[in-house]
N, C-alpha and C positions, 0 to 999 in steps of 0.2 A: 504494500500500500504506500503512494508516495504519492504527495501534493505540496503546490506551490505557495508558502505563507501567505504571499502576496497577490495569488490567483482566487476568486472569489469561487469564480466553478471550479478549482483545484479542491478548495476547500468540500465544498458540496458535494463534489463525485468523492473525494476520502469519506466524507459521513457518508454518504450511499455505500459504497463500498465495505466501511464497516457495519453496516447493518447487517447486509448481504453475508458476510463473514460469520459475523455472531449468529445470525439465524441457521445458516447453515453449516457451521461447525461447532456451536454452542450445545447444552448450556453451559456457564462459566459460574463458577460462584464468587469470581472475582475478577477484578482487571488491575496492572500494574502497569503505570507508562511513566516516559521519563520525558521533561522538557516540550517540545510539540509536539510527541502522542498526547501526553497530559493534556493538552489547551484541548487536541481533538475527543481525548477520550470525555474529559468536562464538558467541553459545548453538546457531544451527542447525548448524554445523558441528561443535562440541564434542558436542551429542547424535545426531550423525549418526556421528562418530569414536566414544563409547562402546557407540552398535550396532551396531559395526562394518560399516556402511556408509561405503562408499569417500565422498568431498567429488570433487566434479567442480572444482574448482579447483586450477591450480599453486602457486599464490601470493595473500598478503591484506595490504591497506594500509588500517591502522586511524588516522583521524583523530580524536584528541580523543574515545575510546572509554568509553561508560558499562559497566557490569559487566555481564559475561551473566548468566544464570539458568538455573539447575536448571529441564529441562523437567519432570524428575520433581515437583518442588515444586509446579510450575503445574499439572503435572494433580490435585495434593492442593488449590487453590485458595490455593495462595502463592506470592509470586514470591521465592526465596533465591537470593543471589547467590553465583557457585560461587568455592572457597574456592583459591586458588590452591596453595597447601600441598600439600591434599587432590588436585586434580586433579594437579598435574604439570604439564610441558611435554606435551599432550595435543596442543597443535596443529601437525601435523608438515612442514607445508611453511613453505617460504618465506617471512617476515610482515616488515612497515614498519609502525613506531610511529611516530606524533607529534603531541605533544601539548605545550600552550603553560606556561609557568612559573609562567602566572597563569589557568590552566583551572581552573574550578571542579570536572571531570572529571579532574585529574590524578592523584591515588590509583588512580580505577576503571582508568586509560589504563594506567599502570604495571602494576594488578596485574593487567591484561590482559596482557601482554608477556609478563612471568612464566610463563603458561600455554600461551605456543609455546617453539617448539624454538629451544633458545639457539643452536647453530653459523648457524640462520640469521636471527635476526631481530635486524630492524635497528630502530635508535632514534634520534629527534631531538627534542630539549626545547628547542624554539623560546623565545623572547622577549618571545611574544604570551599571547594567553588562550586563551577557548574559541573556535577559526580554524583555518581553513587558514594557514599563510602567502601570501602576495602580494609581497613586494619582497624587494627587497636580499639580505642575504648569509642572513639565515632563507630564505628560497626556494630558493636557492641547494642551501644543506645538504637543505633537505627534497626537491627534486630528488635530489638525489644517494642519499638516504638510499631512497629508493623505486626507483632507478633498481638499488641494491645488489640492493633483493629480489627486482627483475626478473632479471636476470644469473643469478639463483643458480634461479629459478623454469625458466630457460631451459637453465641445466645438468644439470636432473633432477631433484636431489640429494635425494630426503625421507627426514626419520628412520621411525620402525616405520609399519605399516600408518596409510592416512589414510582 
């Protein structure tokens, strides 16, 4: 799957595409993306939640997440990225942030967070940059911090409809 940030039908045939994907190779009881999967996997779910269709996942682990986008925008031919304010805790399961101190994505990452459900999302603000962690006691916590959103993904628990 590959699309062009700055292509507006780049964008919309990636969400078609993930659809297409999910439905046909799912189900998933989770999704994990890092940077602009994250934006993509956030915008298909946040526009899947305000058409009130259900998201086939328990739980999401965003690494190092750029901002999602108004799919409404994109079919106007803009990509706007959705205003955390404005949207709310819209995303109602289970979520893991994390994202490094020195990410060039650390705004967008945070004000992603913002936009799921605070009793369950979990946060870690690693040491590193734009990464996964890999060693030491950053690994450690981002373990930990993903392992929280499982637990709670595995409990049930979501806020309003997803």
């Amino acid at each position: 799957m590959y699309f062009d940030e700055n292509s507006t039908s780049g964008i919309l045939t990636a969400l078609d595409e993930l659809t297409t994907f999910i439905n046909h190779e799912g189900p998933y009881d989770g999704i994990i993306a890092f940077s602009l999967g994250a934006a993509l996997a956030s915008t298909w779910m946040i526009d899947r939640i305000q058409r009130n269709i259900p998201i086939p996942f328990k739980c999401a682990v965003f690494f190092s997440a750029a901002m999602p986008v108004s799919v409404d925008s994109l079919r106007n031919g803009q990509a706007v990225d959705l205003d955390p304010a404005a949207a709310g805790e819209v995303i109602g399961i289970p979520t893991a942030h994390l994202w490094g101190t020195n990410d060039w994505l650390a705004t967008s990452a945070s004000k992603l967070s913002e936009m799921c459900w605070g009793p369950q999302r979990s946060v870690f603000v690693h040491n590193g940059g734009h990464e996964v962690p890999a060693s030491g006691d950053d690994l450690i916590k981002a373990v930990n911090t993903i392992r929280r959103c499982i637990v709670w993904a595995e409990q049930g628990e979501t806020a309003a409809p997803n």
